[in-house]
C-alpha positions as CSV (number, residue, x, y, z in Angstrom):
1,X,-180.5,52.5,-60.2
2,X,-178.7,55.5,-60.9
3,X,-175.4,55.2,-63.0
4,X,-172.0,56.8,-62.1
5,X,-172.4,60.3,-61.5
6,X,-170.4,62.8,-64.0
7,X,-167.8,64.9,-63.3
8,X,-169.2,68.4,-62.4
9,X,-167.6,71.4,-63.9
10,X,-166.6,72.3,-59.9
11,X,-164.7,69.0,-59.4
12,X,-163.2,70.1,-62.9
13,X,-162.3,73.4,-61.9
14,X,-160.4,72.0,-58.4
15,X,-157.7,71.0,-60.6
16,X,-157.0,73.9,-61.6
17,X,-153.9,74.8,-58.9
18,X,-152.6,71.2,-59.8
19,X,-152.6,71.3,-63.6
20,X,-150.9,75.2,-63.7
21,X,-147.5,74.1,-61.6
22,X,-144.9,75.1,-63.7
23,X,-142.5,72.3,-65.1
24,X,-139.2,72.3,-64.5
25,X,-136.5,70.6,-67.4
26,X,-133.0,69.5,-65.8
27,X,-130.7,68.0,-67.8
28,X,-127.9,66.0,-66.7
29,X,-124.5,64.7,-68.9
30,X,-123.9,60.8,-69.1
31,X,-121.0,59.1,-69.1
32,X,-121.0,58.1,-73.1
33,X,-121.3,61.8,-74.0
34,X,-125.6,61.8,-74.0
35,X,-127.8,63.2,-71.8
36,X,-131.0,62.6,-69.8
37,X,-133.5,64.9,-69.3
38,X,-136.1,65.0,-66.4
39,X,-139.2,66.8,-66.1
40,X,-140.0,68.3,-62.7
41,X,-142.8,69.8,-61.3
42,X,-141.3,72.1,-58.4
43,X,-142.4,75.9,-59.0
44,X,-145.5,77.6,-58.9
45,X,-146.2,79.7,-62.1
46,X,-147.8,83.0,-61.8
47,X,-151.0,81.2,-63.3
48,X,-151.1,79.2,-59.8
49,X,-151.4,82.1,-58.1
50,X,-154.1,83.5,-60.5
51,X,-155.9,80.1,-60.2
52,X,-155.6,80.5,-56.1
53,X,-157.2,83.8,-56.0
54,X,-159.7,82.5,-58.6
55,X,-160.9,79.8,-56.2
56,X,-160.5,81.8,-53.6
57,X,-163.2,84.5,-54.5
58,X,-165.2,81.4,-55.8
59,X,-165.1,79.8,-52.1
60,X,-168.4,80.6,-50.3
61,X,-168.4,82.5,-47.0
62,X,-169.0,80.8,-44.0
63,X,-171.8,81.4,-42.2
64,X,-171.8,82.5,-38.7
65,X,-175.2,82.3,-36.7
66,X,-176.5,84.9,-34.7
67,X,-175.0,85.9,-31.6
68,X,-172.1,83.1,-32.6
69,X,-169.0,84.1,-30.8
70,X,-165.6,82.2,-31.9
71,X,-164.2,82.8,-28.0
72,X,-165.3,80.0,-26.5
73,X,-163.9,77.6,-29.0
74,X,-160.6,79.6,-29.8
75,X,-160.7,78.9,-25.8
76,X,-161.4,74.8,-25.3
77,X,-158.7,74.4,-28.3
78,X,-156.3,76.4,-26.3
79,X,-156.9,74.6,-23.3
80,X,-156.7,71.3,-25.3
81,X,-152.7,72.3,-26.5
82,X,-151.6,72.7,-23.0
83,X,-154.4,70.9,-20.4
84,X,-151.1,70.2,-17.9
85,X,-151.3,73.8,-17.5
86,X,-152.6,74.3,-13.8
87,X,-155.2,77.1,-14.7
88,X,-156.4,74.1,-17.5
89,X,-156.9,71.1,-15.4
90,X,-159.0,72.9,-13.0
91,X,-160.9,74.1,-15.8
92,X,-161.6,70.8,-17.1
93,X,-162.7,70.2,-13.6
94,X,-165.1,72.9,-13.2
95,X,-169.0,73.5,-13.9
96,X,-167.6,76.0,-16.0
97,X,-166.6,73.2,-18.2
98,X,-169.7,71.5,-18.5
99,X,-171.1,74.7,-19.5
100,X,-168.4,75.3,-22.3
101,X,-169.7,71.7,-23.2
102,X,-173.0,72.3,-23.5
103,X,-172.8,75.2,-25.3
104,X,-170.0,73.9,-28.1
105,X,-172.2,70.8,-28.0
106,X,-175.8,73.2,-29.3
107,X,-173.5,75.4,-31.8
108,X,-172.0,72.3,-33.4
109,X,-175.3,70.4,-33.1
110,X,-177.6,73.1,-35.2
111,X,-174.6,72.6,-37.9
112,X,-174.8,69.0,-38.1
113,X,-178.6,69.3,-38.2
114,X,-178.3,71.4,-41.3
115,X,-176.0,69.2,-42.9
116,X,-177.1,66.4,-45.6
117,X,-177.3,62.7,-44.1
118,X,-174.4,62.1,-46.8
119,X,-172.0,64.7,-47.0
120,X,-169.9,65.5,-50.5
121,X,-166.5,66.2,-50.3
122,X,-163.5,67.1,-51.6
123,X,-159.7,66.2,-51.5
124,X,-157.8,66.5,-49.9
125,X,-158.9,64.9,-47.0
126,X,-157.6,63.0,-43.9
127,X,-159.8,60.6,-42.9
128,X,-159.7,59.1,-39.3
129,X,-161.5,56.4,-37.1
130,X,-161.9,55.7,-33.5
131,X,-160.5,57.9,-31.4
132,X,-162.8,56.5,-28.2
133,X,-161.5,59.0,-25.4
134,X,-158.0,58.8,-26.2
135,X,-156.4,61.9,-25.3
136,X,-152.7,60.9,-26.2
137,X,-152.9,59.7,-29.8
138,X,-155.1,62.5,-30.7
139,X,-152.4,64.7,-29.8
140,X,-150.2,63.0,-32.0
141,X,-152.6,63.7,-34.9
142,X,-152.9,67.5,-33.6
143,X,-149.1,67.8,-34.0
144,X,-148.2,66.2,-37.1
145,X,-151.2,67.0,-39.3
146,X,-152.9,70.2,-37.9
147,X,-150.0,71.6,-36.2
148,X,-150.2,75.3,-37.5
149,X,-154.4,75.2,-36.5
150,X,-157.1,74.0,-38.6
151,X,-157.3,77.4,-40.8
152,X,-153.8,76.9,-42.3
153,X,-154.2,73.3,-42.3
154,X,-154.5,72.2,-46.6
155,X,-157.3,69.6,-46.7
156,X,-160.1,68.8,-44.7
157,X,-160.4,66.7,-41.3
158,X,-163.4,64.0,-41.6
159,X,-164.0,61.8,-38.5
160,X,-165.8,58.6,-38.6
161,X,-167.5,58.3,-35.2
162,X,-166.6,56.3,-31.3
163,X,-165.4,59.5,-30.0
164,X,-166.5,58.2,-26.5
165,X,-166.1,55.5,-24.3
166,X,-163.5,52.8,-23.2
167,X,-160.5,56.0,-23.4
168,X,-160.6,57.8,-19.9
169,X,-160.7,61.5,-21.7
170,X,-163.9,60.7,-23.6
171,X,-165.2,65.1,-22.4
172,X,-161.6,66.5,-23.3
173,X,-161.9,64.6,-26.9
174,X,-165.7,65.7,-27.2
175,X,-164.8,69.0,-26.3
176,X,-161.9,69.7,-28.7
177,X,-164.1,68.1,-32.1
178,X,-166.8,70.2,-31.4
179,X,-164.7,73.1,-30.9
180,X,-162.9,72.5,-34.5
181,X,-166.2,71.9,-35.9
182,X,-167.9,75.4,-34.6
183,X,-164.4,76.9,-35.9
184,X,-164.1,75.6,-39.1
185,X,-167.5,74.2,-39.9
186,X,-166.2,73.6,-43.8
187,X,-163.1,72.0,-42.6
188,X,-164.1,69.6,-39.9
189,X,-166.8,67.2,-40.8
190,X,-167.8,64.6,-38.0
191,X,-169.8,61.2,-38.8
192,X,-171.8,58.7,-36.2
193,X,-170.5,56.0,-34.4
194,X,-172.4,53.2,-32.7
195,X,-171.0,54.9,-29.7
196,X,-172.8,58.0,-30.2
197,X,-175.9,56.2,-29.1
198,X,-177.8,56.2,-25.6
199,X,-177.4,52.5,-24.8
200,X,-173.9,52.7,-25.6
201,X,-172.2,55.7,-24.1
202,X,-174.7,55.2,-21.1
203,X,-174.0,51.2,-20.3
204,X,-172.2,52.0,-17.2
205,X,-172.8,48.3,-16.1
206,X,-170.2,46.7,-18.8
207,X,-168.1,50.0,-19.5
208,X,-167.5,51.2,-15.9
209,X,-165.5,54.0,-15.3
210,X,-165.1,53.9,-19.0
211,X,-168.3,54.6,-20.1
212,X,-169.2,58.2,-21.6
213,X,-171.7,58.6,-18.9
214,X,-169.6,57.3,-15.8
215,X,-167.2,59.6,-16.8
216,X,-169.7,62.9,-17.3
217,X,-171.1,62.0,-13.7
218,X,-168.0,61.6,-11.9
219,X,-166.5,64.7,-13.2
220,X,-169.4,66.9,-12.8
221,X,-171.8,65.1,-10.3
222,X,-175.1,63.2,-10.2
223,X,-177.2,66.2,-11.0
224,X,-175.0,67.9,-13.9
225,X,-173.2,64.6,-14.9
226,X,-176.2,63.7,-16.4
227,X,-177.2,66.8,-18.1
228,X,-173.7,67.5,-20.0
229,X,-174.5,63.6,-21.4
230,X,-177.5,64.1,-22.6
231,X,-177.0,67.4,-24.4
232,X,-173.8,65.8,-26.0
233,X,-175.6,63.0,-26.9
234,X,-178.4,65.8,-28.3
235,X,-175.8,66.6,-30.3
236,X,-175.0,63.2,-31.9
237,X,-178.5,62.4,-32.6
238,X,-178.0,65.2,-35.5
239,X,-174.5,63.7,-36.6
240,X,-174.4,62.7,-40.6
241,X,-174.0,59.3,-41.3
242,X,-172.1,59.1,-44.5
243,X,-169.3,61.2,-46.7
244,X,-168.2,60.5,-50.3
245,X,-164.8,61.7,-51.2
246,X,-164.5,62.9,-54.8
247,X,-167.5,61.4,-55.6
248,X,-165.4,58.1,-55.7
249,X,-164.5,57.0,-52.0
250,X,-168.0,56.0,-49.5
251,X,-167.0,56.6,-45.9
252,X,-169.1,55.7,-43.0
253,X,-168.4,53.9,-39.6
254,X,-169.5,50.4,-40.1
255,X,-170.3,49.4,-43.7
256,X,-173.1,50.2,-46.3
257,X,-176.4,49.0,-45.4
258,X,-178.8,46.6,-47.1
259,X,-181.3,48.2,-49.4
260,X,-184.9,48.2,-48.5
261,X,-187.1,45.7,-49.6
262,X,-188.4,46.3,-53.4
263,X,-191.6,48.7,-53.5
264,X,-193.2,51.9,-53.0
265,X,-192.2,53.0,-49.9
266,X,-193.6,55.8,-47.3
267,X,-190.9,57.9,-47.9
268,X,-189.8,58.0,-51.2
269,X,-192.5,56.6,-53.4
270,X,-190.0,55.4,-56.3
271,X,-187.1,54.5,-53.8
272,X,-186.1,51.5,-56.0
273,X,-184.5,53.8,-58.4
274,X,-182.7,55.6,-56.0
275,X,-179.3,54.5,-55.2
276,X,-178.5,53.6,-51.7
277,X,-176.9,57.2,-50.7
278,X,-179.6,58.3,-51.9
279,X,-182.3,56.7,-50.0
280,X,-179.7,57.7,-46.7
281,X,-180.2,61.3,-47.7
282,X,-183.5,60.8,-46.6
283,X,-182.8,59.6,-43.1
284,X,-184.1,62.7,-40.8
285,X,-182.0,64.6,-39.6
286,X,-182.3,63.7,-35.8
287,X,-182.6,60.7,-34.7
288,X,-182.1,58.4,-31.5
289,X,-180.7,55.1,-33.5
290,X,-180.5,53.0,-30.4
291,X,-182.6,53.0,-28.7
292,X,-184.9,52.9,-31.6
293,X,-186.5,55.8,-33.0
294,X,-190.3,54.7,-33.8
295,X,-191.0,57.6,-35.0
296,X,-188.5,56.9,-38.2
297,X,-189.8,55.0,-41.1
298,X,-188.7,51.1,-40.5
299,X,-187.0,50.9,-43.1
300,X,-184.6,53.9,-42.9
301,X,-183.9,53.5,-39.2
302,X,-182.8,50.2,-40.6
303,X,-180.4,52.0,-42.9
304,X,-179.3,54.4,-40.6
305,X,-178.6,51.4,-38.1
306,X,-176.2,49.5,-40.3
307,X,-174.1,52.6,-41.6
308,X,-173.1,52.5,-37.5
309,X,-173.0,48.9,-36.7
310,X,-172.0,45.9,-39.9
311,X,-168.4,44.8,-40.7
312,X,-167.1,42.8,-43.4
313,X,-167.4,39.3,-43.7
314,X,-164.1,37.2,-42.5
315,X,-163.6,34.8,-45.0
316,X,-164.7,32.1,-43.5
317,X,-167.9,33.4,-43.7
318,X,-168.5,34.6,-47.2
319,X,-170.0,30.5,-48.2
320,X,-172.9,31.3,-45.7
321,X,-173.8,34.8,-47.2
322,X,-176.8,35.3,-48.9
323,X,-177.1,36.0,-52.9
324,X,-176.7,40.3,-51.8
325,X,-173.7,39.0,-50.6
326,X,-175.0,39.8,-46.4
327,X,-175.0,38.1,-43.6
328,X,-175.1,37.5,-39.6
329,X,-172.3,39.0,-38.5
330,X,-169.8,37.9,-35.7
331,X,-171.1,40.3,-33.1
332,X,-174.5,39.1,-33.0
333,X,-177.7,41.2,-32.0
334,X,-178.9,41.4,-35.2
335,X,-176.1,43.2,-36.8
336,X,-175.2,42.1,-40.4
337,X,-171.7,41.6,-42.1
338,X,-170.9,42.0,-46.0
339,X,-169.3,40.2,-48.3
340,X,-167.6,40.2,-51.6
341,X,-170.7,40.6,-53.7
342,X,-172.4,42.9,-51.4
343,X,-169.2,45.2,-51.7
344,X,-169.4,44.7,-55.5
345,X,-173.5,45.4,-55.7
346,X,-172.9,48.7,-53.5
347,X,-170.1,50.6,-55.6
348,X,-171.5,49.5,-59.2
349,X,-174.8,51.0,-57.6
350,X,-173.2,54.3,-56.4
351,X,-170.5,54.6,-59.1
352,X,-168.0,54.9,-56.3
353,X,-164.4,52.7,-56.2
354,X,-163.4,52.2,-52.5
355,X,-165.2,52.0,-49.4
356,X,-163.3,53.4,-45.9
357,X,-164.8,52.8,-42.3
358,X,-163.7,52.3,-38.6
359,X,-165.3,50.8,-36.0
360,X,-162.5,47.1,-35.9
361,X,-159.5,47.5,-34.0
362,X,-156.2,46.8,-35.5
363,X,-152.7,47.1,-34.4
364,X,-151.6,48.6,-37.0
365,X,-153.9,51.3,-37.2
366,X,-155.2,50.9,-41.1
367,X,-155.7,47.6,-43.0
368,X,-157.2,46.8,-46.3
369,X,-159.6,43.5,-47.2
370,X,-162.3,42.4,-49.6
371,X,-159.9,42.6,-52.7
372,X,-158.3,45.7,-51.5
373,X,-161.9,47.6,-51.9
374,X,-162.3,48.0,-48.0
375,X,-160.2,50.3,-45.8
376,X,-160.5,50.0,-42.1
377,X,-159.1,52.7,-40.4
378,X,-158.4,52.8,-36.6
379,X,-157.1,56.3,-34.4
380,X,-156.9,55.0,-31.3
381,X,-153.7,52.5,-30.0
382,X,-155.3,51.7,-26.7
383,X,-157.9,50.1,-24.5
384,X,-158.9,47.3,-27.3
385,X,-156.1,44.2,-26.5
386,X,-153.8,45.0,-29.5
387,X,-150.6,44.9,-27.6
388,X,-148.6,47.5,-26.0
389,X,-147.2,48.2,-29.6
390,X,-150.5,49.1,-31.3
391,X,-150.2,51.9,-33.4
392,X,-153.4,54.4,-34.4
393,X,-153.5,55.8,-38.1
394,X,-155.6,57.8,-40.5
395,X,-155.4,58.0,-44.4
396,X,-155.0,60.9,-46.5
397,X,-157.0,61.0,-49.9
398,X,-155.5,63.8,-52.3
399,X,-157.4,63.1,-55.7
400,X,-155.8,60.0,-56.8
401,X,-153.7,59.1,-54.6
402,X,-154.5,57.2,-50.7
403,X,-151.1,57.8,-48.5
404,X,-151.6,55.4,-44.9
405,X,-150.7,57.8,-41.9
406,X,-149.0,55.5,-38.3
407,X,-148.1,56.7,-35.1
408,X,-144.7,54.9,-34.4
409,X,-145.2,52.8,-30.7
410,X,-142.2,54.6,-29.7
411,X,-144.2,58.3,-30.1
412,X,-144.6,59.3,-26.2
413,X,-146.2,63.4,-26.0
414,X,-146.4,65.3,-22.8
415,X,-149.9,65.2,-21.5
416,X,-150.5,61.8,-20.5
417,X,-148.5,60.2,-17.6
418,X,-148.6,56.9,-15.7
419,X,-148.5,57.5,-11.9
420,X,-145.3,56.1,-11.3
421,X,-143.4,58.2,-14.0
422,X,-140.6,59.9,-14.0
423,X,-142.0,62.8,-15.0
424,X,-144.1,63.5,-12.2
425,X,-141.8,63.4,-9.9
426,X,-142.1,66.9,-7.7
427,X,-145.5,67.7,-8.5
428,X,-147.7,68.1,-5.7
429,X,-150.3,65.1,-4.7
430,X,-153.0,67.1,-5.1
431,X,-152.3,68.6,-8.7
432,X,-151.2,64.5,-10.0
433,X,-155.1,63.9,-8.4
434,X,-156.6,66.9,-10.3
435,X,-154.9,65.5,-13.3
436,X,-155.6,61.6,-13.1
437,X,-159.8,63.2,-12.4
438,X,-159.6,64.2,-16.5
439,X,-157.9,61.3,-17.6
440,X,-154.1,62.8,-17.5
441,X,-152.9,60.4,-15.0
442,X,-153.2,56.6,-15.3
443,X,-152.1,54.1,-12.8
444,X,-150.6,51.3,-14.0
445,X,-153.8,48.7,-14.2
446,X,-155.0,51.4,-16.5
447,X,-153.3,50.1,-19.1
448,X,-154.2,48.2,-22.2
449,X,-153.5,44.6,-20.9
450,X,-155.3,45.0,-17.7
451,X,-158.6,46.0,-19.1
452,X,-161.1,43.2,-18.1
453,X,-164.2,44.0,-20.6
454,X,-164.7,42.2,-23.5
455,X,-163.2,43.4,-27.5
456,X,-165.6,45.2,-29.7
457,X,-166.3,42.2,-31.7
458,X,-168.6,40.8,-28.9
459,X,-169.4,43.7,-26.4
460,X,-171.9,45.1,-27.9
461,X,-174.6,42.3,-28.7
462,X,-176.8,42.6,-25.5
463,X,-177.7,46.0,-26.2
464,X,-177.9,45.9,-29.8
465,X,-181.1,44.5,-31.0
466,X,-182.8,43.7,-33.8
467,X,-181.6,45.7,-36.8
């Protein structure tokens, strides 16, 4: 096994800006004649400035392929800030948009394709899980975090997968990620959920008019429907599976995977010296997950399998877990939970201290388990039974510090309406029908308490399989 990795002289060199803020002395006059001083640090000395044109010209250029236009992005994010807009919900309504989808879904896909299986990144960084369709709460990130546009955003965006399904605006979310992504490729990295699999987003029989493919038929018809979900889908098949934040913090949408039995293997013919990242760099860079890809190595579609699907262990379970510290987990199928000692195993063997993934619902948007080593992070507040008062969150990590982000339950933006509101009130029928076809009108079953499939903990078992 590899050790820790060290500290790069790159890493070193991004604390530059932080380490030439100018400090600030304030003293203030006590009652008994003494003093206190306090040190602040709220000016930027002219070395910050050096330092920031120093990085600056140290920054590589982006790389724009051939013939790649920034139009049609600059376009879908526009349409995304105002889709109540007339002229924008018949767009999202059109064969025109299934194109636009197509398109941003090949120009993000060749990136991802290019991109290591485990990506290495830097603070700062807001990380964010499910978003699963939900047009409303990803607004509220929009406004509060990347209000000014991605460009002038500080930090970077990284998204941990289930950007369809079970939300009724599963396109307009597609849409708008791969947009940011073909606009700021170094800016907005994107990882695989279980739901960016075939016999997920396509099981219309237990998703409905909730499933990724449902929703792509309905909106552009039998014949095209199909075609816009396979070449998103296309497109997730080349998603990374894996990021590591300052070389310290692993995050993926399930949990770390088991490590391959001991032994030479096909692909790597001393892969029990290489450290579990490692052996996911590997992973090719398409690949089907489920269904199966038999043309992957066994043991790495294994790998790749349980980055998207395992959870931790409750405690209840941790007794029954094997010496690795695995287990059977809750949702059955074949999927696997972790325990203590499997958490334990995994950042000794990486040299990493926390580990942050989605793919659990909670009410509160974030929580933290297994000996505060485990952050779950959840970005969506509806369609999983938390409650009317469910919040969504994300986390920012800025070097040493992890600051928990929460939509308040009061938060109410302008896009998404129930059919009885207020706020609806002298719009014509057919506009309120144009806008409840992509997801901007929801009747009042819609909601959260009246959803009839089953939670995430046991929905997805039957089309799982064997790991």
């Amino acid at each position: 096994m590899t050790g820790r990795p060290k500290r790069t002289a790159e890493k070193r060199r991004r604390h530059l800006l932080r380490d030439s803020i100018m400090h600030t002395v304030e003293e203030d006059a006590e009652g008994d004649g003494g003093s206190q001083v306090r040190i602040k640090r709220n000016k930027i000395s002219r070395q910050a400035s050096i330092g920031t044109a120093t990085v600056l010209k140290q920054m590589p250029a982006t790389p724009r392929p051939a013939g790649f236009s920034l139009e049609l992005p600059t376009r879908v994010v526009a349409v995304f800030r105002e889709p109540n807009r007339v002229e924008h919900t018949e767009y999202l309504g059109s064969s025109q948009f299934a194109d636009d989808i197509l398109n941003l879904a090949r120009q993000a896909g060749r990136r991802f394709e290019r991109e290591p299986r485990v990506l290495q990144l830097e603070s700062p960084a807001y990380v964010f899980g499910d978003t699963h369709g939900n047009l409303e709460d990803l607004h509220f990130f929009s406004d509060h975090i990347w209000k000014l546009g991605i460009s002038l955003t500080a930090g970077q965006l990284v998204f941990l997968g289930d950007y369809v399904d079970r939300g009724q605006s599963s396109l307009e979310v597609v849409a708008y990620l791969l947009a940011l992504k073909c606009l700021e490729p170094q800016k907005v990295w994107m990882l695989r959920g279980n739901h960016e699999t075939r016999d997920v987003n396509g099981w219309e029989e237990h998703y409905g008019d909730r499933s990724f493919l449902w929703q792509c038929k309905h909106r552009f018809g039998d014949e095209l429907g199909p075609v816009v979900w396979e070449g998103v889908n296309a497109c997730f098949d080349r998603l990374p599976l894996c990021a590591v934040i300052d070389e310290e913090i692993v995050c993926l949408h399930g949990g770390m995977p088991r490590r391959p039995p001991p032994g030479p293997r096909p692909f790597c013919a001393d892969a029990d010296s290489k450290t579990r990242l490692e052996l996911l760099n590997m992973v090719p860079s398409v690949i089907t997950i489920n269904p199966p890809d038999n043309s992957i190595d066994a043991d790495l579609q294994q790998m790749a399998s349980e980055c998207l699907w395992s959870d931790p262990a409750v405690e209840e379970q941790e007794p029954d877990l094997n010496e690795e510290g695995y287990g059977e987990s809750l949702r059955g199928g074949g999927t696997v939970c972790f325990g203590h000692a499997a958490i334990k195993g995994f950042l000794e063997e990486t040299g990493c201290a926390f580990i942050v993934r989605a793919h659990e619902a909670h009410a509160h948007g974030v929580s933290l388990s297994k000996g505060a080593k485990v952050f779950t992070v959840f970005s969506t507040s509806k369609d999983h039974h938390q409650g009317r008062q469910a919040s969504c969150g994300c986390i920012l990590i800025d070097v040493e510090k992890i600051q928990v982000i929460n939509k308040s339950p009061s938060y109410r933006n302008h896009f998404v309406h129930k059919r009885n509101s207020m706020s609806l009130i002298g719009i014509p029928q057919d506009e309120i029908s144009k806008r409840k076809l992509v997801g901007l009108v929801v009747d009042d079953d819609d909601d959260d308490d009246g959803v009839e499939y089953l939670d995430d903990s046991e929905d997805d078992e039957d089309i799982f399989g064997a790991a």
